[in-house]
C-alpha positions as CSV (number, residue, x, y, z in Angstrom):
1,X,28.3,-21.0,13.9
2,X,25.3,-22.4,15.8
3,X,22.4,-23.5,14.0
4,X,20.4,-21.0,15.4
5,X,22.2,-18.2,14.7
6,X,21.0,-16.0,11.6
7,X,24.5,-15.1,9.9
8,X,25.5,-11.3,9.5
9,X,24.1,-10.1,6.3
10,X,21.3,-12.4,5.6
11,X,18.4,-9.7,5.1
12,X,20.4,-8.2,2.7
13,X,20.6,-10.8,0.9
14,X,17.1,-12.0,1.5
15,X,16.2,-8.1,0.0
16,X,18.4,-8.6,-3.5
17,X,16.5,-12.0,-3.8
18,X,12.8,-10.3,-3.1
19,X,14.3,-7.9,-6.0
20,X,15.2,-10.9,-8.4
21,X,11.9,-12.5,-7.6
22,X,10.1,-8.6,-8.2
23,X,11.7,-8.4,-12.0
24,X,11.3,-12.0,-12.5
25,X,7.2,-11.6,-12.1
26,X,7.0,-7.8,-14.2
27,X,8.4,-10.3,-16.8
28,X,5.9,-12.6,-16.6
29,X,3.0,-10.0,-16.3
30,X,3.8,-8.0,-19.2
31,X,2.2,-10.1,-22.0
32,X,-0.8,-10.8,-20.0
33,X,-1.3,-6.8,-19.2
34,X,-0.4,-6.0,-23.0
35,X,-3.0,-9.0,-24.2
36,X,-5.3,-6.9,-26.0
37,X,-3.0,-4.5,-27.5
38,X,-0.9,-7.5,-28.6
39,X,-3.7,-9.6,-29.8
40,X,-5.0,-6.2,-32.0
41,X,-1.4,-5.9,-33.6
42,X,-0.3,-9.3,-34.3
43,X,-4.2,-10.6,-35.4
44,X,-4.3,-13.4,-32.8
45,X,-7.8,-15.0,-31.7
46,X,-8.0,-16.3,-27.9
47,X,-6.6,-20.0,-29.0
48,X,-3.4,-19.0,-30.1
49,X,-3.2,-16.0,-27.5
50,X,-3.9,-18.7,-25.0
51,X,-0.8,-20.8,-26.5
52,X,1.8,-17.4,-26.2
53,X,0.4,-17.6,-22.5
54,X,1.1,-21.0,-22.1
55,X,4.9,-20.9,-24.4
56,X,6.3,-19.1,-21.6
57,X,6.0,-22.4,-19.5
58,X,7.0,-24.8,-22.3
59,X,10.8,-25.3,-20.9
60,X,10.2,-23.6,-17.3
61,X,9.4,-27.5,-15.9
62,X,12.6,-29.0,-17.8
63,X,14.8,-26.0,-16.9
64,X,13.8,-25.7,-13.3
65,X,14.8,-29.7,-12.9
66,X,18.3,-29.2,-14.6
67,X,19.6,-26.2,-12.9
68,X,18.4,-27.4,-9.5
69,X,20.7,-30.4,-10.1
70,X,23.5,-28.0,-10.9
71,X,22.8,-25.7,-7.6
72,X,23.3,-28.8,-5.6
73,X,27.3,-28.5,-6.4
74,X,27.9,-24.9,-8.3
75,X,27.2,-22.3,-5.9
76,X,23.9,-20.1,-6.4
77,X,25.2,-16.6,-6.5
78,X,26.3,-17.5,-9.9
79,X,23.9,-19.4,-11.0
80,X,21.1,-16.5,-10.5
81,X,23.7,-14.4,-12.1
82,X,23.1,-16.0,-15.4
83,X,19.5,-16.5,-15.1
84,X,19.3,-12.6,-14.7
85,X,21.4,-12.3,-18.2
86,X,19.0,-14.6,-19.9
87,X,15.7,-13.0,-18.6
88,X,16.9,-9.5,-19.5
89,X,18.6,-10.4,-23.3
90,X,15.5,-12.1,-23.9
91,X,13.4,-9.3,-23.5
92,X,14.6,-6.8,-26.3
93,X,14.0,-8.4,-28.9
94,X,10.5,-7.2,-28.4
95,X,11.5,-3.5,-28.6
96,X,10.9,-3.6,-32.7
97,X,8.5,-5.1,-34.9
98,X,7.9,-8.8,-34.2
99,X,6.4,-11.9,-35.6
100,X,3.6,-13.8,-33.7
101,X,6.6,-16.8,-33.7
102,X,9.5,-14.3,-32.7
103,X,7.3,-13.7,-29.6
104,X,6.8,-17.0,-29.3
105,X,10.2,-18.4,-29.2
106,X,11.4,-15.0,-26.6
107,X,8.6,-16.0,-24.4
108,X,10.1,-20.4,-24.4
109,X,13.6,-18.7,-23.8
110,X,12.4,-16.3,-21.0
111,X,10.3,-18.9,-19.5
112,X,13.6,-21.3,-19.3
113,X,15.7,-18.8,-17.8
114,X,12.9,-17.9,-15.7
115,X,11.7,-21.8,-14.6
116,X,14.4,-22.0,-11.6
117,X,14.1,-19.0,-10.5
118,X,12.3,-19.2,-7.0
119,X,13.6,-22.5,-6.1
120,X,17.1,-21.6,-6.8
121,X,16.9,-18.4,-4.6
122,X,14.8,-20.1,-1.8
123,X,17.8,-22.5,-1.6
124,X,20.3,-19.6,-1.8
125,X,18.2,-18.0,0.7
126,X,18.2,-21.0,3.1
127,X,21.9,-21.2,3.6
128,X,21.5,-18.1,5.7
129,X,18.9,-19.2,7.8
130,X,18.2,-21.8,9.8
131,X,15.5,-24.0,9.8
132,X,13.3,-22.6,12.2
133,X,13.3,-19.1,10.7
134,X,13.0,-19.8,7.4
135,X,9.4,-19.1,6.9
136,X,9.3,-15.1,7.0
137,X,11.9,-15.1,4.3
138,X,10.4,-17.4,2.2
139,X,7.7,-15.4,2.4
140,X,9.8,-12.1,1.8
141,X,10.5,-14.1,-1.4
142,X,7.0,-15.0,-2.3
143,X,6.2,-11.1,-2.2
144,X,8.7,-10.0,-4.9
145,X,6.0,-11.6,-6.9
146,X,3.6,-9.6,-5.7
147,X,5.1,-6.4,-5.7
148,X,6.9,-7.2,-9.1
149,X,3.2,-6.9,-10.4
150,X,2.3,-3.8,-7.8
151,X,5.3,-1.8,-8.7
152,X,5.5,-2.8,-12.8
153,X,2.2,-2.6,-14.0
154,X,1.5,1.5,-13.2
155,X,4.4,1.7,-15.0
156,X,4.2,-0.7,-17.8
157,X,0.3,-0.1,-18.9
158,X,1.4,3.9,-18.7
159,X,4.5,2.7,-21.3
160,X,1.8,0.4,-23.0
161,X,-1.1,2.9,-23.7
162,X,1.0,6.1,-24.4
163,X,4.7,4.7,-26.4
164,X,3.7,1.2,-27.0
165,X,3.8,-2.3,-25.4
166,X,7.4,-3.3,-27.5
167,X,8.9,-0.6,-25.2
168,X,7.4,-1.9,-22.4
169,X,9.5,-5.0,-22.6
170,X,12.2,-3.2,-23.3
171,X,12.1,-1.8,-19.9
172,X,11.8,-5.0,-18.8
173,X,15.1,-5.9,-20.0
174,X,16.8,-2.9,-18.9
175,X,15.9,-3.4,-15.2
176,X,16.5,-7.1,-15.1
177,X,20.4,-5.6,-16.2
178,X,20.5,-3.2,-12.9
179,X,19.5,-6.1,-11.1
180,X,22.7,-8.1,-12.3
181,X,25.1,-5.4,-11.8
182,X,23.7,-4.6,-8.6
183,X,24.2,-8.8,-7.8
184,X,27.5,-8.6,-8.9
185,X,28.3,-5.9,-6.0
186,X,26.7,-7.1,-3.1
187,X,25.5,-10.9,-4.0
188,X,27.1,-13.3,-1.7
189,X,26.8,-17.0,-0.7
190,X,25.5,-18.0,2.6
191,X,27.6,-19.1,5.1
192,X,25.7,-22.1,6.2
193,X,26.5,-23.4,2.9
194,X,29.4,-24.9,5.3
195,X,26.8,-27.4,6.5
196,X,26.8,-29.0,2.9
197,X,30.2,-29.5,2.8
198,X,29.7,-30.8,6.3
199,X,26.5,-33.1,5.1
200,X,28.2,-34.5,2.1
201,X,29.9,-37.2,4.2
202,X,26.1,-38.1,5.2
203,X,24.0,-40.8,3.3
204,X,22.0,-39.4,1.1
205,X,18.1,-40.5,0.6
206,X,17.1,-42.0,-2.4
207,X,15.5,-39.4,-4.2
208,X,12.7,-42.2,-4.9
209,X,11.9,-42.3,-1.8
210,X,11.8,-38.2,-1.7
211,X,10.1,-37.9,-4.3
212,X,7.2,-40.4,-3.2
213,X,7.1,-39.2,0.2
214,X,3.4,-38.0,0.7
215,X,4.2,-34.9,2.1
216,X,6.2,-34.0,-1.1
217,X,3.4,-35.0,-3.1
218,X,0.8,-32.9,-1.2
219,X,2.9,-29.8,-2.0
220,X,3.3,-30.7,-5.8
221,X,-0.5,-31.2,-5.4
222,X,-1.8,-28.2,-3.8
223,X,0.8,-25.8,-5.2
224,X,-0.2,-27.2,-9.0
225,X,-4.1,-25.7,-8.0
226,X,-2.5,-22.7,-6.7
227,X,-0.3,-21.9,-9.9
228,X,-3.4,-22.4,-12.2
229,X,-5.3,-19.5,-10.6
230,X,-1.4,-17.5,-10.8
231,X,-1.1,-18.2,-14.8
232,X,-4.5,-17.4,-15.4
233,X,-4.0,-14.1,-13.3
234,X,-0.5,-13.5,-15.7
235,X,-1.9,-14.4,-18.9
236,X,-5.7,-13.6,-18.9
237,X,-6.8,-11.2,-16.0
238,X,-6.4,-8.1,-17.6
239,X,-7.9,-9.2,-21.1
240,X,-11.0,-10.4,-18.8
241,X,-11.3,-7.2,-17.6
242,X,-11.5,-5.0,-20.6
243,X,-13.2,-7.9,-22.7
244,X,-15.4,-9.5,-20.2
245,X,-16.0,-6.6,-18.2
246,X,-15.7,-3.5,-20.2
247,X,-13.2,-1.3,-18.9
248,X,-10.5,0.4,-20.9
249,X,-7.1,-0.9,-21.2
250,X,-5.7,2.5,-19.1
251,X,-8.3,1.5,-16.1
252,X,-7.7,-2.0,-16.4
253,X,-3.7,-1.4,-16.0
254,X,-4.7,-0.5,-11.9
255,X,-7.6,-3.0,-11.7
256,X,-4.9,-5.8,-12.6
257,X,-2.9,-4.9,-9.7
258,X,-5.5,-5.6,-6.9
259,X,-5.2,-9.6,-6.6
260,X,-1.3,-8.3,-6.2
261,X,-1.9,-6.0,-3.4
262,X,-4.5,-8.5,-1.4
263,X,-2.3,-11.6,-2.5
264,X,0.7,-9.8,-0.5
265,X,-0.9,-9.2,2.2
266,X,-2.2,-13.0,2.0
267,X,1.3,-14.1,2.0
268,X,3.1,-11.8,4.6
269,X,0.4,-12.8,7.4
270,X,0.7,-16.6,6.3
271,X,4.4,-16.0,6.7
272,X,3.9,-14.5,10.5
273,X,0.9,-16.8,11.7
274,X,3.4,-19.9,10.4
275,X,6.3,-18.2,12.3
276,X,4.2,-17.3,15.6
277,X,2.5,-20.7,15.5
278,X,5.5,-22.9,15.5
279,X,7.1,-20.7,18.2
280,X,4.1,-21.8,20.5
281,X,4.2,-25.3,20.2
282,X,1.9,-25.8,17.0
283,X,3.9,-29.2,14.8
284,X,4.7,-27.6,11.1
285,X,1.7,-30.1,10.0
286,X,-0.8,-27.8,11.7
287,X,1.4,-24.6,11.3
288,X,2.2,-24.9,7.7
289,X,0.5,-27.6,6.0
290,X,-2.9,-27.2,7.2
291,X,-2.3,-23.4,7.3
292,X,-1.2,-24.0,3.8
293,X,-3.9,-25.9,2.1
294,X,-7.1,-24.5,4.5
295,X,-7.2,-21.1,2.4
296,X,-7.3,-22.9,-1.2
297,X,-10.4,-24.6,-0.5
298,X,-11.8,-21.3,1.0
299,X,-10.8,-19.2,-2.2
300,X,-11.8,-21.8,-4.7
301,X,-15.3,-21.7,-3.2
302,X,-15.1,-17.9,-3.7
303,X,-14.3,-18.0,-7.4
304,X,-17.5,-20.8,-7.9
305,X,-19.8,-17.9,-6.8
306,X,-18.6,-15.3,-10.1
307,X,-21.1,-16.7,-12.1
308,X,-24.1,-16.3,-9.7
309,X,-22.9,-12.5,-9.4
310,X,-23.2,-8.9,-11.5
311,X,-20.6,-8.1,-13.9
312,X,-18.8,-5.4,-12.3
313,X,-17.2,-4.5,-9.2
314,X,-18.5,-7.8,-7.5
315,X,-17.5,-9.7,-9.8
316,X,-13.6,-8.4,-9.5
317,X,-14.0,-8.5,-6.0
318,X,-14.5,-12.5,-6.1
319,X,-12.0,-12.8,-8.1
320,X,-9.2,-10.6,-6.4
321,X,-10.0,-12.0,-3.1
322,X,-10.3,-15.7,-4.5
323,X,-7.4,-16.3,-6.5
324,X,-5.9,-14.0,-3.8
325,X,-5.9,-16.4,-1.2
326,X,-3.9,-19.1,-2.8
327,X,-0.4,-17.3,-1.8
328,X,-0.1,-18.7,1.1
329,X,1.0,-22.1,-0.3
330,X,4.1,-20.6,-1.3
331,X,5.1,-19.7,1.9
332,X,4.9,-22.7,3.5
333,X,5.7,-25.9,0.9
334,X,9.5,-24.6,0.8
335,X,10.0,-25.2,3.9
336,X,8.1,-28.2,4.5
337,X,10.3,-29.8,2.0
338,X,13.1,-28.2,3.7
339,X,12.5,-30.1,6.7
340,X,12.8,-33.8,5.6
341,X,15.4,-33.4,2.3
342,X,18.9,-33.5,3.2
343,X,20.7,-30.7,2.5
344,X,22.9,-31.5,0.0
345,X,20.0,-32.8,-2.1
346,X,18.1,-29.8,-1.2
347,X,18.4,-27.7,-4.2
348,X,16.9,-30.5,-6.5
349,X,14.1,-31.9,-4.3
350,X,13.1,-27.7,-4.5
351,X,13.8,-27.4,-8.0
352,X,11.5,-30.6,-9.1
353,X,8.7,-29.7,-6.8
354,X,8.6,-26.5,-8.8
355,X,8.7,-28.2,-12.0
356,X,5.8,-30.2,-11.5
357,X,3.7,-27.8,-9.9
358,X,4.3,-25.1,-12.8
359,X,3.1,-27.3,-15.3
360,X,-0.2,-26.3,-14.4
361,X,1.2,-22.9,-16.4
362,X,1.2,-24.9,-19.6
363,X,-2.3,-26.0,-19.0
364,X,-4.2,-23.4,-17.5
365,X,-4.0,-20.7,-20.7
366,X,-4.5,-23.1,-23.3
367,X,-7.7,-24.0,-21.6
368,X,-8.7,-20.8,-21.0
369,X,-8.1,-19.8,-24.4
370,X,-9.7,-22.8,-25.8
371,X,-12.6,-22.0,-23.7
372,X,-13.5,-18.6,-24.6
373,X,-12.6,-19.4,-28.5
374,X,-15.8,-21.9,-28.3
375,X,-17.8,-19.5,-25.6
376,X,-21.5,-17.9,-26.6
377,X,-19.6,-14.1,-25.7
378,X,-16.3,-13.8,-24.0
379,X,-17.4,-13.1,-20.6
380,X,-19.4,-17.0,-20.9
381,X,-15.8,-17.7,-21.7
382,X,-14.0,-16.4,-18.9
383,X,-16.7,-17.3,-15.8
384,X,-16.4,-20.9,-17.1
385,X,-12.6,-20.6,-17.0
386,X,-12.4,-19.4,-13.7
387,X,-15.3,-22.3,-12.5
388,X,-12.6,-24.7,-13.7
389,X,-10.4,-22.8,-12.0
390,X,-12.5,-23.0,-8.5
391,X,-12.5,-27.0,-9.0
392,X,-8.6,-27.0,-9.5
393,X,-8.3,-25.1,-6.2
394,X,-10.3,-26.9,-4.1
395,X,-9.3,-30.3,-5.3
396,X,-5.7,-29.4,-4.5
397,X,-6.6,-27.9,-1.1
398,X,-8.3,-30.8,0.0
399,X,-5.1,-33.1,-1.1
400,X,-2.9,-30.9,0.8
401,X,-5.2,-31.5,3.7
402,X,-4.6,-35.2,3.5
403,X,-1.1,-35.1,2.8
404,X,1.1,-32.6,4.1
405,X,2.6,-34.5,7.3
406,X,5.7,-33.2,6.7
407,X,7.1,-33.6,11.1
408,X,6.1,-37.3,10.4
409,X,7.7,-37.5,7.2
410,X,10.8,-36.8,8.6
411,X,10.9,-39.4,10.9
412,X,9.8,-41.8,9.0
413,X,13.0,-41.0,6.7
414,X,15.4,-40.8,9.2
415,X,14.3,-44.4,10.2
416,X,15.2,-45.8,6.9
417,X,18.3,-43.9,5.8
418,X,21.4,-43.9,8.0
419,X,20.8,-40.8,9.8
420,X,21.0,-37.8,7.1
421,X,22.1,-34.7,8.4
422,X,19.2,-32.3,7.8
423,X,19.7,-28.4,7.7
């Protein structure tokens, strides 16, 4: 098999992962779409709602480092197996009356089964394509997030408002199940998996000097920025809009899914212009880093102007299109790393990248929280959250700017290892 050649089967593949990646994000909406209705029940101010938000991310990092480690020998199909089995288990013990700390502790368990979860199927993904087609998938992947949100939350807010939000998790948990029977049927390896086996005579590069390469540092960087306007959107967007703004928690349901709808659309057009741009010519510095890190500046800038503007439909509008725009650093850091990490180290060099860059998960809620606790009214709260938000963004877009070489970073590698293979 050529390197070029996409193997027989791929998309299919690349569709059950876009599925895994659509259940994996309904689980992480859900408490953020059921925040008021939660917060009522269990008695919960905005600090220690804030801290639920931010439990889910407690082991994500550690988890995410551990099991990419393990992908880089145990092969993937099984591994996202039993990450499915954990998500879904971990989700019905909602279903009946709960303790503030039973919620809690579901939430650290989901987020650990949860924390590997795109890196591991982005390397599962990449053994059946090759380099130079890998962005279009990645961004297939990135849009299970999306329409994991799109798709769930009609559903769930109809489950929360008329049954009750513990049902709406255990939904959850029964779909995550489909998912891992439907895995077990059709859930392959990829073929090119042959080039690890073929690699693993190769020396390897020092994960030192991965790990400190600039390029990977960039994406940590201006993905971390990114993630902070994602967990704010998971944990506090729809308590914004019927605290902050208002609106019932039946109207809010579909409000919540338009930074989903524009952020998909965000992300599939990154994917293309990436795709079309290197096909022309363009290095991957201009065609995914700078493509990359260009619309984070733009949408941080956007979310500074919310608290010039009337609550209302402006106001959501800054915000949808704002935090919107951020996607398309997903698309295009995966394969940037892909690029200059040998591919038998692959799986970990992902795996960390995502571990540091989701920290910004811990951090983001808790502030939020904290912010609003101390606020005048919650809607003071909320635009000062999302002003800290705007300065995450464009900080990280203007490191990823200065950063991302990542065609010069793999030279500069293959100069001081003994020719690695790359795939």
């Amino acid at each position: 098999m050529t390197e070029h050649v996409t193997p027989k089967g791929a998309w299919t593949i690349t569709f059950l992962l876009f599925l895994f990646m659509l259940v994996n994000f309904a689980d992480k909406i859900v408490v953020g779409l059921a925040g008021v209705p939660i917060m009522t029940e269990l008695k919960l101010d905005a600090e220690q709602f804030g801290t639920l938000g931010s439990s889910f991310f407690l082991l994500f990092s550690i988890s995410a480092i551990i099991v990419g480690f393990i992908v880089n020998s145990v092969p993937t199909r099984w591994v996202l197996l039993a990450m499915a089995v954990v998500w879904s288990v971990a989700q019905f013990p909602m279903v009946g009356t709960v303790s503030f700390t039973t919620l809690l502790i579901c939430r650290i368990i989901l987020g650990a089964g949860e924390g590997p979860a795109f890196s591991v199927a982005v390397h599962a993904v990449y053994k059946w394509f090759p380099d130079e087609k890998r962005t279009l998938p990645t961004a297939i992947l990135s849009q299970g997030s999306a329409f994991g949100v799109i798709l769930a939350v009609p559903a769930l807010n109809w489950i929360i408002v008329n049954h009750s939000w513990h049902y709406a998790f255990g939904a959850l948990g029964v779909v995550g199940l489909m998912w891992v029977v439907a895995w077990l049927i059709m859930g392959k390896e990829g073929p090119l998996v042959q080039t690890v086996a073929m690699a693993a005579a190769d020396p390897r590069v020092p994960y030192f000097q991965l790990l400190t390469s600039r390029t990977f540092i960039g994406c940590c960087a201006a993905t971390f920025g990114a993630y902070w306007a994602l967990s704010l959107g998971l944990t506090w967007f729809t308590p914004f809009i019927v605290q902050g703004l208002g609106f019932s928690q039946q109207d809010a349901g579909w409000i919540s899914v338009l930074p989903w709808v524009f952020g998909a659309v965000i992300v599939l057009l990154t994917g293309w212009i990436s795709q079309v741009m290197l096909t022309r010519g363009f290095t991957t510095r201009g065609a995914r880093g700078v493509l990359g890190s260009v619309p984070l500046i733009i949408g941080g800038l956007i979310l500074a102007m919310m608290p010039y503007s009337a609550p209302g439909g402006t106001m959501i509008a800054l915000l949808v299109v704002g935090s919107g725009l951020c996607g398309s650093i997903y698309v295009v850091c995966p394969p940037m790393l892909g690029e200059f990490t040998p591919v038998q180290q692959r799986g970990a060099v992902i795996a960390i990248y995502g571990a540091i860059y989701t920290l910004a998960g811990i951090i983001a809620p808790l502030v939020m929280g904290s912010v609003i606790k101390h606020a005048a009214t919650p809607l003071d709260g909320y635009l000062t959250g999302f002003t800290i938000n705007a300065v995450v963004m464009v900080s990280s877009g203007l490191l990823g700017l200065l950063l991302l070489w990542p065609n010069s970073e793999r030279a500069r590698l293959l100069a001081q290892a003994a020719q690695p293979k790359f795939a």
